[in-house]
N, C-alpha and C positions, 0 to 999 in steps of 0.2 A: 100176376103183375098187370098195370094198366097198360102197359104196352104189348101183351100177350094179342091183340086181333090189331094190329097197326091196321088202317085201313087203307086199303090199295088204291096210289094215283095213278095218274096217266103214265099208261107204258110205251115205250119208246117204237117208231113210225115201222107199219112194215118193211121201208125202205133200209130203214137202219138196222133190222135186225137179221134180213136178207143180205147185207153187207158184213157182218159178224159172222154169220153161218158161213159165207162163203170164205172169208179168211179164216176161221178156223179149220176148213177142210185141206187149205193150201195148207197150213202151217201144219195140220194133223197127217198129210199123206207122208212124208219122210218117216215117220213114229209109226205108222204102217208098214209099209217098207221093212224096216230093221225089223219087227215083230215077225213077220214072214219069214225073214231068213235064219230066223233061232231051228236048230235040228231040235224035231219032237224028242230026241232022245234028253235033251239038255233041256228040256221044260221045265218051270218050276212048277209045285203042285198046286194044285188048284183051290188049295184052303190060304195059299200065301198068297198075300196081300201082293199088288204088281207095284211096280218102284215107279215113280216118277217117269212119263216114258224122254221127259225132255230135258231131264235133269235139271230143271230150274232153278235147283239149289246151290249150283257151284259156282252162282258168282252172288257174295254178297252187296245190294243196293242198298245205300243209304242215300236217303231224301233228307236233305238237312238245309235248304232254305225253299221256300215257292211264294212266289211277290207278284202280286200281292196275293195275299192270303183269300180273300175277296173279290174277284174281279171284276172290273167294268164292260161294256160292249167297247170303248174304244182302248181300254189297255193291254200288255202284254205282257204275256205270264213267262215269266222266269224263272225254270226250276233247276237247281243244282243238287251236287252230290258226292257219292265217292263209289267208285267198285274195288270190289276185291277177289281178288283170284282166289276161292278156296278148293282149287280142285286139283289135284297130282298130273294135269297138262296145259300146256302153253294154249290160248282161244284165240286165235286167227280170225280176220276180217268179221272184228268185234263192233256192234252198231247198237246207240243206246238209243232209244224211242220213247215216245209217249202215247198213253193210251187214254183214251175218256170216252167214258159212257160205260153202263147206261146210266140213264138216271135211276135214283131208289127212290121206295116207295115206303117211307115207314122206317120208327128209328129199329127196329127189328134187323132189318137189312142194313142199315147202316153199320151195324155189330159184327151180322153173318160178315160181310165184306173185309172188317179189318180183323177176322179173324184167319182169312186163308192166308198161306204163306209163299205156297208152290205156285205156277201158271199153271191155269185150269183152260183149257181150249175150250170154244165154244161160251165161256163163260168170263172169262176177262174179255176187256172189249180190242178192239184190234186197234192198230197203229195208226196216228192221224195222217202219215204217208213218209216217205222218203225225201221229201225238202228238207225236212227238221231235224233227221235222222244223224247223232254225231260218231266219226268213224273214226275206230283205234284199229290200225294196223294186228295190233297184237296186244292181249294182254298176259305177262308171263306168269306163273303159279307163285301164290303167296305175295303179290305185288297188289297194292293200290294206287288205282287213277283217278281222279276228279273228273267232274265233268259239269256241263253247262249245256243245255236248252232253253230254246227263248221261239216262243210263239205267240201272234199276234191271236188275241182271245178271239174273234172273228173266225179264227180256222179251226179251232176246239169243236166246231159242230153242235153247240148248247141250244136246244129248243128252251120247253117252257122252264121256267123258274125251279129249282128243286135239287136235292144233294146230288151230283155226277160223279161217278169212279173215276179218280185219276188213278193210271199207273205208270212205273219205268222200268222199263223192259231191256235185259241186253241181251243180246241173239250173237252168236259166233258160229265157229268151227271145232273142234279138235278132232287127233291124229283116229283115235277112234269112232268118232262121227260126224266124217268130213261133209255133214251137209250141215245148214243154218236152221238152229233151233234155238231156243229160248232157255237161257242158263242161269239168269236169274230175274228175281222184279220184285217192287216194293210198292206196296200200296197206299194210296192216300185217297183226297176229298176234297170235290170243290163243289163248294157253295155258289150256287145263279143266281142271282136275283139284283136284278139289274135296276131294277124300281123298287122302292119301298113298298114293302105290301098293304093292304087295307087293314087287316088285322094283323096287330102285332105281340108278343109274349110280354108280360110285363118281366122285366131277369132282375133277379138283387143278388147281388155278389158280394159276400161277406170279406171281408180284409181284416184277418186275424191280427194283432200285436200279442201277442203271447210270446213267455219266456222262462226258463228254470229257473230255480231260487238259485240266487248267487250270494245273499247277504244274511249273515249269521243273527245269533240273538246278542251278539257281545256288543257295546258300545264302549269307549273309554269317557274317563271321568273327567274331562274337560265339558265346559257348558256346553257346546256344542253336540257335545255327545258322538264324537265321532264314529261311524261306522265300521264295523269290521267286514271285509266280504272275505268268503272262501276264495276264491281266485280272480283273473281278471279277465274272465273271458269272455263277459259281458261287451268289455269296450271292443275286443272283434267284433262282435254283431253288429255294433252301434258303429264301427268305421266304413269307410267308404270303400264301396264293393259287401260290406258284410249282409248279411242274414237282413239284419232289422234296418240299416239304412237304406238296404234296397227296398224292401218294405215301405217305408216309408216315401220315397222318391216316386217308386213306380207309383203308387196309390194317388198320390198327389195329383194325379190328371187324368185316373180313372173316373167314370160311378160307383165307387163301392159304399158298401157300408160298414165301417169298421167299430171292429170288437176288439175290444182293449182289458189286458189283466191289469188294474191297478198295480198291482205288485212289482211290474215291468215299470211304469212309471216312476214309482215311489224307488227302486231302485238305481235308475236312471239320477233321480232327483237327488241322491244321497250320493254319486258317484262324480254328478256336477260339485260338491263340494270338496272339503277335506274329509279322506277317507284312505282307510288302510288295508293291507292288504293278506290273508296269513301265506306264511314263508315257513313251511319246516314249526319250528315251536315259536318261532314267533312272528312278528310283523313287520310289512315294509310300507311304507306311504304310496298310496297311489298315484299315479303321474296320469290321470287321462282324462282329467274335468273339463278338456276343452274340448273332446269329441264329445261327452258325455252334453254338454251344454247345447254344443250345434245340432245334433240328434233332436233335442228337447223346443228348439227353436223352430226347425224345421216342422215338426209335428203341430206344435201349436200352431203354426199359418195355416197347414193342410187342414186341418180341421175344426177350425173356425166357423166353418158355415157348413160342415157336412156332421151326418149322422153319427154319433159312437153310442156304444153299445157297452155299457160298463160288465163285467163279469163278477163275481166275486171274487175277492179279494186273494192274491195267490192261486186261484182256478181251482178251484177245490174241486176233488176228484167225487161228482155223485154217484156214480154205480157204485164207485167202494164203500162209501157212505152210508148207501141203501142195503145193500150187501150183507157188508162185515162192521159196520162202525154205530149204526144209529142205535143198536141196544147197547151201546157202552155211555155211562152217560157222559152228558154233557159233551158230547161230541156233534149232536145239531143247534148247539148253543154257539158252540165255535162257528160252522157254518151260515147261522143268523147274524153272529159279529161280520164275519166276513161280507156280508150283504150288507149289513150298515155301513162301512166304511169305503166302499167300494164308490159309492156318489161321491163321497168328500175328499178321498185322495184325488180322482179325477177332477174335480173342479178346480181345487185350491193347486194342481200343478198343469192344466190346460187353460183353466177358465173358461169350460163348456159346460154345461150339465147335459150330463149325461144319461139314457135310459136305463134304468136297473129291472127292467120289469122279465129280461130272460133268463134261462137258463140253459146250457151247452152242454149234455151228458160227451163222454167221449163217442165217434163216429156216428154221433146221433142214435146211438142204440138203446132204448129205454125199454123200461117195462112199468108198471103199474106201481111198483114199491119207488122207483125212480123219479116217477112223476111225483110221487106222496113227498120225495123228500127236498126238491126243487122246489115243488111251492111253500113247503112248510118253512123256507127262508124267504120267501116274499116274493117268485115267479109266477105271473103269471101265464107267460109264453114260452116252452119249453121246444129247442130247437132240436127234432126228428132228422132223420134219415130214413127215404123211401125202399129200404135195404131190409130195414126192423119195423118201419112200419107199415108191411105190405097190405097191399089193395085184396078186397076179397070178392071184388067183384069185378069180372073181365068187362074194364072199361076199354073202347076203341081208343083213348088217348090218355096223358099224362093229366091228371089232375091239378088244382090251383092246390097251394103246397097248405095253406090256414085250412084246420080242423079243428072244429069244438070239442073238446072231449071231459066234456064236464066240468063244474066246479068252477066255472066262470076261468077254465084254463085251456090255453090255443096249442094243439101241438101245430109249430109252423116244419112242414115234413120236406127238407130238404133234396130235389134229384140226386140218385147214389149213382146214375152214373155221369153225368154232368162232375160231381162233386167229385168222383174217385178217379176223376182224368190225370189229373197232376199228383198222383202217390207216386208213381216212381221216380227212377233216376230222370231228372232234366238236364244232365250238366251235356249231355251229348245230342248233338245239334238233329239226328233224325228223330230221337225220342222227341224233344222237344216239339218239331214241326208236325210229325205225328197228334201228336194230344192236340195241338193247336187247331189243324183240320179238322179233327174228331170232333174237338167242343164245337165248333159254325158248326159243322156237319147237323151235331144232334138238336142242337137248336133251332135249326130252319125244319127238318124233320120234324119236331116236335112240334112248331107252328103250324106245320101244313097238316097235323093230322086234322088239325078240327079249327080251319080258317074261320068260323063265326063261333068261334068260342071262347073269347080269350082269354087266359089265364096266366096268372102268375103262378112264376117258378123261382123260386131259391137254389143258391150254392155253394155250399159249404164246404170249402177245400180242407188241405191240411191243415190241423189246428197249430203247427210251426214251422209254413215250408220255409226250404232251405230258398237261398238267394238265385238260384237257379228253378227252381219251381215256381219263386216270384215273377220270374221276368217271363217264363211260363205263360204263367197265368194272365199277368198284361200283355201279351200279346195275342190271346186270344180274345180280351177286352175290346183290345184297340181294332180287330177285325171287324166288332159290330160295333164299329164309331156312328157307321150310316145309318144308325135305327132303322137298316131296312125291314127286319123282320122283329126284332125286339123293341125293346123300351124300357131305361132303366129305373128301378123303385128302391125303395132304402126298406130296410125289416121290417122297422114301426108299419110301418106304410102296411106292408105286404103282409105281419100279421092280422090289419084289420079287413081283408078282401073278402065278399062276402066269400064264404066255401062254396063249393062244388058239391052238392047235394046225392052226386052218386060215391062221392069218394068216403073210405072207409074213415070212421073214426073211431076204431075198436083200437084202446091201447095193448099190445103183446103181452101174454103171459109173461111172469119171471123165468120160464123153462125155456121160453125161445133167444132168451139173452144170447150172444157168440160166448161159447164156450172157451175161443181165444183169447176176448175180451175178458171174460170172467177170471183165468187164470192169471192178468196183470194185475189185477187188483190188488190194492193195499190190503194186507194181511188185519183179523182181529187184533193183534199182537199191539199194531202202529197207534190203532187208537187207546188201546188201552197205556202203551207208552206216552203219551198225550194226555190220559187223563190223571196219570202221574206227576207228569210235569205240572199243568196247570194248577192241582193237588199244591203242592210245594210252592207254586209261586200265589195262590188264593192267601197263602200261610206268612210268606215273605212278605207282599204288599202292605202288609195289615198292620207291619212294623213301620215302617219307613214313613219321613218326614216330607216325602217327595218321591212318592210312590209312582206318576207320571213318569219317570226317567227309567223305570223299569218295566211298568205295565206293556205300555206301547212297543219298544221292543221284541219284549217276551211276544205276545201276542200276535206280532206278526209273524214271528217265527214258528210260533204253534199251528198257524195259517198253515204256510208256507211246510208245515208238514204234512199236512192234505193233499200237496198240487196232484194233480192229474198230470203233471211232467213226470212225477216218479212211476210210471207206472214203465214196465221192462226195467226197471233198474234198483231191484228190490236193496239191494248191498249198499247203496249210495241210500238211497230213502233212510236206512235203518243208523247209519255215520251222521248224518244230518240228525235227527231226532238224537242219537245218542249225544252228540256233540251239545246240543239246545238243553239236554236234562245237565250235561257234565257241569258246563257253564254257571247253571242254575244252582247247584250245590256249593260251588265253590265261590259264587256270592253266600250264600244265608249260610256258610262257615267261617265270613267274617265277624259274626258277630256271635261269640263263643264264651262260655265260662274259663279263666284259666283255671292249670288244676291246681289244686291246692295239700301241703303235704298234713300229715297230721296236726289234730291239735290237744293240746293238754291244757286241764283247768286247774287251777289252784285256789278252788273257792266255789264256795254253791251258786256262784251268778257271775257271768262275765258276758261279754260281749263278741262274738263272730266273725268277721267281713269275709263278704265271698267277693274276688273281683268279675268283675264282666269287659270283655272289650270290645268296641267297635271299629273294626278295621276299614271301615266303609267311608265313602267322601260324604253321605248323608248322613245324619243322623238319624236314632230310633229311638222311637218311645211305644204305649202302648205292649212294653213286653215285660214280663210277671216274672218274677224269680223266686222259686218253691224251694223250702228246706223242709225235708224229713227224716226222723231217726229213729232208727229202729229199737232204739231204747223208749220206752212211757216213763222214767223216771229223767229225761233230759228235755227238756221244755224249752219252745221257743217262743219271746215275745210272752211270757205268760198263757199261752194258747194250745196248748198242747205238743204234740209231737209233728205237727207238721202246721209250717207258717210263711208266707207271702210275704213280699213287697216290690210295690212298682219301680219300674228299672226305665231310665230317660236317659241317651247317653248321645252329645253329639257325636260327629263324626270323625273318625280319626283319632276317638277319645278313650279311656276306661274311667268307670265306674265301681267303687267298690261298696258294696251292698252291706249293711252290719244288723246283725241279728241277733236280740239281746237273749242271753240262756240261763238258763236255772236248773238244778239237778238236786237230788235229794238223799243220793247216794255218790260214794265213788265206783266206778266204773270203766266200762266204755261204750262206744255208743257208735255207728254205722252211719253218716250221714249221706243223706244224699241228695246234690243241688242239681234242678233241671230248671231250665226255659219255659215258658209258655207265652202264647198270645194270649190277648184276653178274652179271645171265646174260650178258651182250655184247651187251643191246638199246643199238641208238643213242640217244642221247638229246638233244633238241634240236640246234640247228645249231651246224656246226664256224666254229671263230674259226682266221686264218691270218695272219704275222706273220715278218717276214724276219729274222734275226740274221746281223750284220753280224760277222768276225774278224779285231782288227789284232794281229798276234802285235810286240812287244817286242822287238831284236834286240841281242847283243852291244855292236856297235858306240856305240847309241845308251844303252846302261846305263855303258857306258866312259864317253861326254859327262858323261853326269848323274852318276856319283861325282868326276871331275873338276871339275865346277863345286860339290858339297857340299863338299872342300878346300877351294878358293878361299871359300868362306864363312867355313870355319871357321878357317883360319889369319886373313882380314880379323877375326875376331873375336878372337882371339886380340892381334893388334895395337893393337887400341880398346880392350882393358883394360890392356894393361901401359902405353901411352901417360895414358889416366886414373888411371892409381897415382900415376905420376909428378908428374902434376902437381897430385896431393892435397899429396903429401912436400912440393914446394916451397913450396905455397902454407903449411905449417904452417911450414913456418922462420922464415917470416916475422914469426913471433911476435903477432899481432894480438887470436888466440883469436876470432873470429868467421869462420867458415867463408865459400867465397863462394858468390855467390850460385847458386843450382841450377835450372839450366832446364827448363822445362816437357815434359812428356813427347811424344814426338815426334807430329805428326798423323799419325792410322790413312791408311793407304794405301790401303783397300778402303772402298767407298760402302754404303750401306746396305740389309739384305734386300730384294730384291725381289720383290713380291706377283702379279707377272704370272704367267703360265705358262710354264711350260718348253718349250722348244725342242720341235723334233719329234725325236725318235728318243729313246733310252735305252740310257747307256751303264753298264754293267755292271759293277763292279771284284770281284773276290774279296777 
């Protein structure tokens, strides 16, 4: 590591260190004492480890504010906290203290120091005296007390400029070791530096906006295309106190440089309108477009004039990519959409233009296939971690973070420990102040190694911390306001500084990848699900009249099955993708063959219809409707046994398709109607349907023109017979005609409403 030979500054006066020795011996003769008086018979053996002799451990300290963070030569530091009795006896004439010095030398030491946990005599530094000292009568077992110290910085004893140990010490009594020892302490760090130094670190502090998918692929069929989201847990983040508002707020008066997933935007942006919500099987309207607005408001002022850093679209996860994804195809196709769009949703809902030129593997841990697949969507600055991409040469200090590493590509190599300060829990106020101290700490440390060398450093935190890890973060921001020892730079910036000529620019084998990391990774399985989906909707689009109202949705959701959020949450990844392919079906099976029952001919040529319907608010065209029969003596169209015609149908409409036939025999025949595009993609399921042939025969047309005769001579007979018996009836002279009978009763019964028989018979 580059920090493996920290190089050693000035060590503390021999007056100071001849005052530590000598309190350590006062404080160490009582733990003599007791040791003397254990009977050799009761010893323990000599391969066991000896306990604590001052039990330091039985009271726990929590260090949960110290103000300032920074201090001045005329301020005074305020440090507070809590103790806790963890010990099975009451601690009598309980005094909590403080402790500083020595100074360290090297972020090395800075590490060793917040690594011990016990009081180490001789080696924590001693108490700044008994004026400051706060006294508890008693504190009883399993009880916590607060407490408060307040020193004026002038008595702290700070020589030159450089990280000092702070500790808090609380020393008592109990029944079985009525004399005053040290029962617990917490350690921390203050930073001196009371003038701005000459040389200072350039620091770019990344400020993430990243977020999980929360918005499906579904839209409803208003113009607007309304939104469907999974849940509404978005607008928490986006509320006041949440996740992303804090984000936002805090950042607003930091330096940082912020990195933004489109996808968090574009989501945002769709949540400030009408938008719905799913409920069980269905849907409820969302009610939160006015937080969703003010969010969006808020962000566009803050970074108006500051740096963003666009990601690809949804955050798409590269090591899985690299991995398990890139030999399935068309999976770094999607990754290259993703990069395209990633400029234009940022602009068209900030009105920044934004940098696309990096890329963010998870923890900054790449390897060589990683880097291939970052640039091959359009990166050329790929954001490391100094964790994976270790130095291999023991430099005496922290290197500038820009490395060339070929291919006209910057690994810019992030501090891993700067960066992994704020992993844990922050919501608790000593953790908090902790990490806080640490980051000054490591950074004036860092500075001092190599005062005429200055370099830029990066810090790439959590790529989603929680709202407590944000104010985290800003507040150890806000501790280096005074540029005394730094000076703030944006990424762009910091990717182009020249390098550091001793720093390593060898990219990590694939074997050195975290093994931890590698087992989060999206499964083969996710892309190949993906390359399904896309499959079906390359098929779907190619119909539609207004294929933009499906594209873009689908598409983002294909995204947005890549994120690098799915990663520990393999169950949820696979519900998502399954829900996006479900979707997708049960559109392109609006637009279906119905089925049809048999049919019967009655003649060697008649005519077909097959219907088609479109249940869809667009219309489709471009879609081919095939008939083929498995009989060669049933002809369609004249053209053989299998025949086409183009199918245009709007929306919300059917069509019915008619297919002229010819047969040369009677029979039957096996037909079968399917869909296609008109590349020859299949399209939805085939519909099959038997047509029945009763051909007409001589004989039988003989019967039937001999009984139309007999009709018509019978008719012919019933009118010359009623002539006659008009003439007579007029001879008779009377002048009143007779009477005229009623028209004869219909012989057929009236429409009937039921359904038709089964089969269909066909006439030309």
């Amino acid at each position: 590591m580059a920090e493996a030979a920290d190089f050693q500054g000035t060590r503390p006066s021999p007056a100071r260190r001849w005052l530590r020795r000598t309190a350590s011996a006062v404080l160490g003769a009582p733990l003599l004492a007791g040791l003397l008086a254990v009977p050799a018979a009761g010893a323990a053996p000599a391969a066991e480890p000896a306990k604590a002799p001052t039990g330091s451990r039985t009271v726990a300290v929590s260090l949960d504010t110290l103000s300032p963070s920074v201090p001045a030569e005329d301020d005074t530091l305020t440090v507070s906290g809590t103790l806790t009795n963890k010990g099975k006896e009451t601690i009598s004439s309980a005094g909590v203290d403080l402790r500083v010095g020595p100074r360290l030398s090297g972020r090395g030491e800075v590490d060793d120091a917040s690594k011990r946990s016990a009081y180490v005599p001789g080696v924590d530094p001693a108490t700044i005296g008994d004026k400051y000292t706060v006294k508890f009568p008693k504190l009883a077992k399993g009880i916590s007390q607060d407490f408060t110290l307040t020193v004026p910085v002038d008595k702290l004893g700070l020589d030159d400029p450089g990280v000092y140990q702070l500790g808090v010490s609380v020393s008592g009594r109990t029944t079985t070791a009525p004399y005053e020892q040290v029962l617990g302490m917490e350690r921390s760090f203050l930073p001196w530096q009371p003038e701005a130094s000459d040389s200072r670190t350039k620091l770019t502090f990344l400020w993430p906006l990243i977020g999980s998918p929360h918005v499906t692929a579904e839209t409803r069929s208003d113009e607007q295309q309304t939104p469907v989201f999974t849940d509404d847990e978005l607008a928490k983040e986006l509320a006041a106190g949440g996740r992303l508002e804090q984000m936002v707020s805090l950042g607003s008066r930091l330096p940082v440089t912020w990195v933004v997933d489109p996808d968090l935007l574009a989501s945002v942006a769709a949540m400030a309108g009408k938008y719905e919500v799913e409920s069980g099987d269905t849907t409820v309207p969302g009610k939160n477009q006015a937080v969703a607005k003010q969010w969006l408001t808020a962000l566009e002022k803050v970074v108006e004039d500051g740096k963003v850093i666009a990601l690809p679209f949804a955050d798409p996860d590269l090591a899985s990519i690299a991995h398990r994804g890139k030999n399935v195809s068309g999976t770094l196709s999607h990754l290259q959409n993703a990069s395209a769009v990633a400029a234009t949703t940022v602009e068209t809902i900030l009105h920044v233009k934004p940098s696309t030129d990096f890329a963010w593997p998870v923890n900054g841990a790449v390897d060589s296939s990683i880097v291939d697949v970052a640039t091959s969507a359009g990166a050329h600055n790929v954001i490391a971690r100094s964790d994976s991409f270790r130095e291999t040469t023991e430099l005496p200090y922290t290197p500038t973070a820009a490395r060339p590493i070929g291919g006209g590509t910057t690994a810019v190599v992030a501090d891993a420990r700067l960066s992994t300060l704020f992993d844990g829990d922050m919501s608790r106020a000593g953790s908090s102040t902790r990490a806080v101290q640490k980051f000054l700490a490591q950074t004036l440390a860092l500075t001092e190694q190599a005062p005429d060398n200055e370099r830029s450093i990066v810090v790439a935190p959590p790529r989603m911390p929680t709202a407590a890890q944000a104010q985290t973060m800003a507040r150890a921001l806000e501790g280096l306001a005074g540029n005394r020892w730094t000076q703030p730079l944006d990424l762009v910036a910091a990717a182009e500084v020249k390098p550091d000529p001793g720093a390593t620019s060898k990219v990590p084998r694939a074997s050195a990848y975290p093994k931890k990391l590698r087992a989060q990774e999206l499964p083969t399985q996710a892309f190949q699900d993906i390359r399904t989906t896309q499959g079906s909707l390359d098929s779907f689009e190619t119909i539609l009249t207004q294929p933009e109202r499906v594209v873009t949705p689908f598409g983002n959701a294909v995204n947005r099955s890549m994120s690098t959020s799915w990663r520990g949450r393999s169950l949820e990844a696979q519900q998502y993708r399954d829900a996006v392919r479900d979707y997708l079906q049960s559109l392109t099976s609006e637009v279906q063959l119905i089925e049809k029952s048999d049919v019967t001919l009655s003649g060697r040529s008649a005519t077909i219809p097959v219907t088609v319907q479109n249940k869809l608010v667009q219309g489709v065209d471009r879609l081919v409707l095939r008939l083929t029969s498995d009989n060669i003596r049933l002809k369609f169209n004249d053209d053989g046994s299998m025949a086409e015609l183009p199918v245009s149908i709007a929306g919300g409409h059917s069509q019915s398709v008619k297919f002229d036939t010819a047969t040369s025999a009677n029979g039957r025949a096996q037909v079968t109607a399917r869909l296609y595009t008109e590349d020859g993609t299949q399209y939805g399921e085939e519909m099959t349907f038997t047509v029945k042939v009763s051909e007409v025969t001589p004989t039988v047309l003989l019967v039937i023109a001999g009984g139309l005769l007999l009709l018509v001579l019978a008719g012919i007979r019933m009118y010359s017979h009623r002539k006659r018996a008009v003439a007579s009836d007029t001879a008779g002279g009377n002048g009143d005609g007779p009477e005229q009978p009623s028209d004869p009763t219909p012989d057929t019964g009236p429409e009937s409403g039921a359904p038709s028989g089964t089969g269909e018979k066909v006439d030309r």
